[in-house]
N, C-alpha and C positions, 0 to 999 in steps of 0.2 A: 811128717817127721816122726820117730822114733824117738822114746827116754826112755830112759833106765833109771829110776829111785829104787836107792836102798836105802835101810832103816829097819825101825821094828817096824810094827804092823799099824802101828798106832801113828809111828810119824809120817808114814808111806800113805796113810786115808785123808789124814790133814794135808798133805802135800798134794797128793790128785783132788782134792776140793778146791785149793786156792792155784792149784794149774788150769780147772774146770773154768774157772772162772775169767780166765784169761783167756785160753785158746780152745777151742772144739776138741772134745776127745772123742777119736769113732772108737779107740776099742782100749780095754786094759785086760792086760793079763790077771791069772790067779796069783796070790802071794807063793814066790820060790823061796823055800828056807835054802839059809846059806848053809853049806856043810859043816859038820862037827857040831859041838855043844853051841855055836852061836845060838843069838836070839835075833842077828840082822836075818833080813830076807831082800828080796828084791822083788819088783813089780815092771812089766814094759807097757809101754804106754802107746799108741799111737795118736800122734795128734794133728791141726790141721789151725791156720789162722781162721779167725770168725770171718764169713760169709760176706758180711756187710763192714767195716770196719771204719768208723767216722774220723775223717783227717785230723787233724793233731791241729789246734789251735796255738797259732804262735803266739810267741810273747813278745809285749809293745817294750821297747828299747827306753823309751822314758815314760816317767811317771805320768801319767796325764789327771791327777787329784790334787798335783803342786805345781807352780807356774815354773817356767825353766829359768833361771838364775845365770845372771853375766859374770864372767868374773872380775872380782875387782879389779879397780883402774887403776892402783897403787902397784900391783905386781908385774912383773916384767916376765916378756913369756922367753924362754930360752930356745936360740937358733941352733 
């Protein structure tokens, strides 16, 4: 995959640190100033999912730390 971050240069290093961290980067470009007096720039990125990638552990639908509860016999369930 391909990104494109703009920013200063300063939000554009913090952002490829915490993209780093997520996904594989094989390559980043140099910082391009934008034209005219700006202070943005841009940086491309190429990147790639991690290699090995551990399956995502689902979440248990009830609590299993409190016991499950009936509900009252006074209430009437609606058809």
């Amino acid at each position: 995959m391909r990104i494109r971050i703009e920013g200063t240069e300063t939000e554009i290093a913090a952002a490829v640190e915490r993209i780093a961290a997520v996904l594989e980067v094989q390559e980043a470009s140099r910082f391009y100033a934008n034209r005219g007096s700006s202070v943005l720039g841009r940086v491309y990125l190429t990147v790639a999912a991690p290699p090995s990638t551990p399956p995502m552990k689902q979440a248990q639908s009830e609590r299993e730390d409190q016991p499950r509860r009936l509900p009252r016999a006074d209430r009437k369930e609606i058809d």
